[in-house]
C-alpha positions as CSV (number, residue, x, y, z in Angstrom):
1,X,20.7,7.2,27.0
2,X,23.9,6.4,25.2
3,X,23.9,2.5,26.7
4,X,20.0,1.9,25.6
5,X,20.7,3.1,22.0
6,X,23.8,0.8,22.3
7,X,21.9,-2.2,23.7
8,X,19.1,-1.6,20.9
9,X,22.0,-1.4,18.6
10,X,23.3,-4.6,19.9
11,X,20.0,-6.4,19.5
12,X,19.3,-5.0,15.8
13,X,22.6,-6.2,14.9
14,X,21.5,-10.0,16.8
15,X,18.3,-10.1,14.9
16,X,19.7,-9.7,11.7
17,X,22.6,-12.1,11.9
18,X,20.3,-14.4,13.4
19,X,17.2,-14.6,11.0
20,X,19.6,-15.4,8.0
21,X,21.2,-18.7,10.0
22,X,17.7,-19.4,12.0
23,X,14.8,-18.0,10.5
24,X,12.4,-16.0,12.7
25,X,9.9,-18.3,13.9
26,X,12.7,-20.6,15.4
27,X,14.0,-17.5,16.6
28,X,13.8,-16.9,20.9
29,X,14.7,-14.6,23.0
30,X,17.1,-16.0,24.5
31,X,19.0,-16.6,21.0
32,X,18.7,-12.8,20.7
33,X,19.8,-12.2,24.4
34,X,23.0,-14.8,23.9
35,X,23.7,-13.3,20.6
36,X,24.2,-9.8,21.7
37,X,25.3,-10.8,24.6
38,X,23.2,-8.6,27.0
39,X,20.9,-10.4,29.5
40,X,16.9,-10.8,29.3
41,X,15.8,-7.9,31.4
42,X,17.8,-5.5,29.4
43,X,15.7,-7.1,26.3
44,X,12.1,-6.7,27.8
45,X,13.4,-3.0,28.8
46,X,12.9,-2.2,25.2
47,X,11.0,-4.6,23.6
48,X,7.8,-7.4,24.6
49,X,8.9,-10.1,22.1
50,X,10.1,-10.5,19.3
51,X,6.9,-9.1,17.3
52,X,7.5,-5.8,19.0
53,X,10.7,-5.9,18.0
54,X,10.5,-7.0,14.1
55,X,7.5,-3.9,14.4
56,X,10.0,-1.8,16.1
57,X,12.5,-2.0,13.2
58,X,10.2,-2.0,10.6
59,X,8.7,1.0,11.8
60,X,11.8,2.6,11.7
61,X,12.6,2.2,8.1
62,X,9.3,2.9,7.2
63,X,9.0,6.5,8.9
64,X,13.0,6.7,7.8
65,X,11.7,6.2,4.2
66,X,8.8,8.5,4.4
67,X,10.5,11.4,5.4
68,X,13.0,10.8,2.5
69,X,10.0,10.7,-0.1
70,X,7.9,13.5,1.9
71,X,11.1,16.0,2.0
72,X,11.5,15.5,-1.4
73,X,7.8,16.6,-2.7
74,X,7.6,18.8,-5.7
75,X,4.6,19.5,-7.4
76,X,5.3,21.7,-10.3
77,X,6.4,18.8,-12.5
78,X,4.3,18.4,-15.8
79,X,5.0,14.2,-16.4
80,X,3.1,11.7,-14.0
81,X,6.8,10.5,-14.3
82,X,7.4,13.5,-12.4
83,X,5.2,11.9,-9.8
84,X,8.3,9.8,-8.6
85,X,11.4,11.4,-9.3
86,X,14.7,9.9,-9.9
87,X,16.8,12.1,-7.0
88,X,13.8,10.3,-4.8
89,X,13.7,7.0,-6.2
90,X,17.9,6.9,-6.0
91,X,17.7,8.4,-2.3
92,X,15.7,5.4,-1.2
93,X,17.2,2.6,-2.9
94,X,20.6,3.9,-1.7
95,X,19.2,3.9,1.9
96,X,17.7,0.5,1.7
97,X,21.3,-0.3,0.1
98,X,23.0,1.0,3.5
99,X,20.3,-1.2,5.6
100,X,20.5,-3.7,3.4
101,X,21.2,-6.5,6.2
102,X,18.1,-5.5,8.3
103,X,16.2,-4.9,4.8
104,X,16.5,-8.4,4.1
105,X,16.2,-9.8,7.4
106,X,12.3,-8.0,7.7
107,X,11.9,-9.4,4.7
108,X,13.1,-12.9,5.1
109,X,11.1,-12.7,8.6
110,X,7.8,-11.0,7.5
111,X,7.5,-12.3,4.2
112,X,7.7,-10.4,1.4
113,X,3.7,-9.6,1.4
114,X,4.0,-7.6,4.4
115,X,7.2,-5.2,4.0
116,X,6.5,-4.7,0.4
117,X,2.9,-3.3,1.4
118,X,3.9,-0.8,3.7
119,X,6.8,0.2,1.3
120,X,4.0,0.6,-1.2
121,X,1.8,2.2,1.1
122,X,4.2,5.4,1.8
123,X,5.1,5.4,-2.4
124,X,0.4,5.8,-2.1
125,X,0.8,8.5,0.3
126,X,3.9,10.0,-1.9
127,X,1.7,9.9,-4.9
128,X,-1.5,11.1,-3.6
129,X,0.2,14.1,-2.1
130,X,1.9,15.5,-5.5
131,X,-1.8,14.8,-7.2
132,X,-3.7,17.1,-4.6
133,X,-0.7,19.4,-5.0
134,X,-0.4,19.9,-9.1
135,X,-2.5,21.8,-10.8
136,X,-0.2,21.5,-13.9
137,X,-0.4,17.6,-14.6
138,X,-0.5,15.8,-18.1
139,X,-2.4,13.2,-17.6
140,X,-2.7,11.2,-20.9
141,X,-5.6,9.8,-22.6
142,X,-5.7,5.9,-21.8
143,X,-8.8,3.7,-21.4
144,X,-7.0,2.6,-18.0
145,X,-8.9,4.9,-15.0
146,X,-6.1,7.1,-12.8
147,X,-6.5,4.7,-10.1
148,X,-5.6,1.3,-11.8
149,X,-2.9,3.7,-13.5
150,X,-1.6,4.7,-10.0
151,X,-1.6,1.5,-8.7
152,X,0.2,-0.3,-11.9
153,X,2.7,2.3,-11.2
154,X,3.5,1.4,-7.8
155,X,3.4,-2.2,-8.4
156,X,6.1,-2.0,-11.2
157,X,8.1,0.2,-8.5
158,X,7.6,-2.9,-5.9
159,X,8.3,-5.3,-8.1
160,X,11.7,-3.7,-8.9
161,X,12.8,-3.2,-5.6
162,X,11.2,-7.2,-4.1
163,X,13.4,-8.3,-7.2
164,X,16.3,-6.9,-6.2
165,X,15.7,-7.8,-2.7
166,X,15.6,-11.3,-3.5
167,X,18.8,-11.3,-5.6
168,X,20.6,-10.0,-2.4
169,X,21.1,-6.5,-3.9
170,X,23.6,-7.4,-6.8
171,X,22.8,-4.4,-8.7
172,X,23.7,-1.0,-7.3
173,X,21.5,1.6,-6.6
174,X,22.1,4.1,-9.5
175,X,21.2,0.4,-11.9
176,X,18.1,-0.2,-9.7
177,X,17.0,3.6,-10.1
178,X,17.5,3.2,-13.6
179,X,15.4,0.5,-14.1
180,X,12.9,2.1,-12.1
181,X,12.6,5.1,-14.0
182,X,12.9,3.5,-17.4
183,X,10.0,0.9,-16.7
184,X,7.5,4.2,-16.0
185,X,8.0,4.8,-19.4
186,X,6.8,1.5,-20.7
187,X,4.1,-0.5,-21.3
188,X,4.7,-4.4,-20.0
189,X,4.3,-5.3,-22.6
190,X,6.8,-3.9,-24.5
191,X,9.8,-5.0,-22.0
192,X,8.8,-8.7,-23.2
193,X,9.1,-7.3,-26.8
194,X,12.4,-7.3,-28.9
């Protein structure tokens, strides 16, 4: 068991170094093979092509993420700020922080449509549970229906992180938390305004 997590290691570490000098679509297996220096078969043993494996690692950041935002539910807050708390919002950045490398690499290889949308997709499934959860919610009185409220929410939140992705993670996590929690405070508007 020990040598397949350490061959899966070995070609994680292969696809990331390689995507930022190749790109994925250049990409082959036998780059992958070479660069982890581990032969084809052992490869295969894990993985189809290199589709299953790009969906292999993505999937495990995405369930990696989840559970960080599903262990962290809470439901007696009285703020729809509350909806996405800062401990959560800090927890995840500083994940995607310590995966930064892969992080970027999906990204760079995917395209930022595709990454983004499942990263926005568990924040959904984060946001739908505290609603069917809290009985106790302020919801205030806007001309904007929950839904388009919800999903300007999680767009801001997305644009944030895709940002930061983009700038190669410059800013820390606590600064990109920060900005995440202050822009669900304000209108768009208003961060244009001085």
């Amino acid at each position: 068991m020990k040598r397949q997590t350490n061959s899966k290691e070995k070609i994680k570490s292969a696809f990331v170094s390689l995507i930022s000098n190749i790109g994925f679509e250049k990409l082959t297996i036998t780059d992958i093979t070479r660069q982890a220096h581990i032969n084809r078969g052992t490869f295969y043993l894990h993985y189809k092509d290199k589709y299953d494996l790009i969906e292999s690692l993505e999937s495990d950041i995405i369930n990696d993420l989840e559970k960080i935002f599903i262990q962290e539910v809470d439901v007696t807050g009285k703020d729809l700020t509350d909806l996405i708390s800062y401990k959560i919002t800090l927890k995840s950045i500083g994940y995607l922080k310590d995966n930064f490398d892969l992080i970027k690499a999906l990204y760079v290889a995917e395209g930022e449509s595709k990454f983004m949308l499942s990263l926005r997709n568990i924040l959904e499934k984060l946001l739908f549970i505290k609603l069917a959860g809290s009985t106790n919610l302020n919801f205030p009185k806007t001309n904007i229906p929950i839904e388009y409220s919800i999903e300007l929410l999680l767009y801001s939140i997305i644009s944030i992180i895709s940002l930061w992705i983009r700038r190669d993670g410059k800013e820390s996590p606590i600064e990109i938390a920060n900005i995440i929690n202050a822009s669900k405070n304000i209108a768009p508007i208003d961060l244009l305004s001085k």
